[in-house]
N, C-alpha and C positions, 0 to 999 in steps of 0.2 A: 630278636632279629627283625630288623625291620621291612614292610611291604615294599615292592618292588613301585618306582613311581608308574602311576596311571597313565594309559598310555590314551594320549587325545584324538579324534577323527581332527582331517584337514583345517574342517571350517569352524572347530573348535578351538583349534591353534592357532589360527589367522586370529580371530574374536582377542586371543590372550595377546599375539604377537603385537595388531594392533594399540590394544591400551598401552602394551612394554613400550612400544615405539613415538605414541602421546606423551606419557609420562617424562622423557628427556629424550633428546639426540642421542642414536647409537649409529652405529658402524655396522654396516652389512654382515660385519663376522660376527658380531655381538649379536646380532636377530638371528644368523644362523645356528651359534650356538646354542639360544635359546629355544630355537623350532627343533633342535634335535635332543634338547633335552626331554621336551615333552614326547618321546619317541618315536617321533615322525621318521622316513625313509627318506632318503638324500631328496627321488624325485618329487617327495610332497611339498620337503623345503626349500629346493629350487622356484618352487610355482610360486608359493606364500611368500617366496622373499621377493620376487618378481612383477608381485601384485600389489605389495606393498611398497616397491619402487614406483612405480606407477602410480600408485595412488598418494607418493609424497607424503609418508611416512617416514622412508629411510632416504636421505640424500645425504652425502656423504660431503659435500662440498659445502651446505649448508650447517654440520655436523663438525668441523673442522675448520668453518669461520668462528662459529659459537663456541668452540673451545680454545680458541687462539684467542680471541677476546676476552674472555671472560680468563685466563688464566693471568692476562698478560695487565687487564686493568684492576683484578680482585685479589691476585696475589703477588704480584709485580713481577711476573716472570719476563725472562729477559727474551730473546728471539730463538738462541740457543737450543733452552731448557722445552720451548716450545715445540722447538722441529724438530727434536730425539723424542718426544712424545706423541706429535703427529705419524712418525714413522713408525714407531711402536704399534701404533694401530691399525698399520697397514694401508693406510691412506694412499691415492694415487699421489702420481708425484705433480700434477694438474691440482691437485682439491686442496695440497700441502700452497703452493705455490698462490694459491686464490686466497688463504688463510695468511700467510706470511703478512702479504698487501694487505692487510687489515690493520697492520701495525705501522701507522707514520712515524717517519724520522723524529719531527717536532717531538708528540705527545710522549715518546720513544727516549727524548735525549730529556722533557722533563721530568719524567718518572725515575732515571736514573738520578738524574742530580737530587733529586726528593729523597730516595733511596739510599745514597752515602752520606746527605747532609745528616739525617734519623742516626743511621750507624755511625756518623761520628762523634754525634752527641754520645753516644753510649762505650766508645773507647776509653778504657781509662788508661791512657798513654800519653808520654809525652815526646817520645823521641820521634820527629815526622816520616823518618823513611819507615818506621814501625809502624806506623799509623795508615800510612799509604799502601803498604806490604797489606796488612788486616783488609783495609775495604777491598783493596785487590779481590782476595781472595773471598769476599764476602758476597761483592757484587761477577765473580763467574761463580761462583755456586749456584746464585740464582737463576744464571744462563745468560749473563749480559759479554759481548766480545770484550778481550782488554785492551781490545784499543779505544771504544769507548770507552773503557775503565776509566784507563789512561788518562784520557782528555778531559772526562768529567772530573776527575779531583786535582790534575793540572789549573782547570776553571777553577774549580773551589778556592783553590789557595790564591790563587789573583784576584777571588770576587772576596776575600779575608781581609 
């Protein structure tokens, strides 16, 4: 049976919350669950998470640019797939919103066309509305709107 986990004083859990909070961008809910794992009492995790707002560890807004960028230039996720995962995490609708605008149209409409030109190399189809059916559905999985969809393989086949 295994020990009960160690229960930490305040400025023992600040010390760990701390590094948790160096180490990557989290979410106020994410630091809080981690200060009540360590067994802390609601009012100790209220202070340590309030000290570590203040001391610009946890910002939520900075937290929510960095994962809207880095989703959206590292795995090509579309605006979508972004803002069901912002909200996931409980983000304010201000920090979602500051996160979005990270993503311009331009950089926005080449990543797409990068995005189904890659996937239609790898179609092995020849009938076009089939063809166009598939990235469809390729490119809103990823989280991209289909009216972008739309337009970008509308372009593709005129820049063909």
């Amino acid at each position: 049976m295994p020990l009960p986990p160690k229960r930490l004083t305040p400025q023992q859990a600040y010390i760990k919350a701390g590094r948790f909070c160096a180490y990557q961008e989290r979410t106020q809910q994410e630091v809080r669950d981690k200060l009540y794992s360590y067994g802390l009492y609601s009012n100790d995790v209220e202070q340590i998470l309030t000290r570590l707002i203040e001391e610009n560890f946890v910002n939520e807004e900075r937290y929510a640019k960095t994962i809207a960028g880095s989703k959206f230039r590292q795995k090509k996720w579309g605006r979508v797939k972004i803002l069901h995962l912002l909200k996931s995490k409980k983000l304010s609708a201000y920090c979602i919103k500051q996160a979005m605008a990270e993503i311009d149209d331009e950089s926005y409409w080449k990543t797409l066309l990068a995005l189904l030109e890659k996937k239609r190399a790898t179609i092995d189809e020849t009938h076009p509305i089939l063809i166009d059916q598939k990235l469809l559905r390729y490119a809103v999985r990823k989280g991209y709107e289909s009216d972008w969809v739309w337009k970008a393989i509308k372009y593709l086949k005129e820049m063909a």
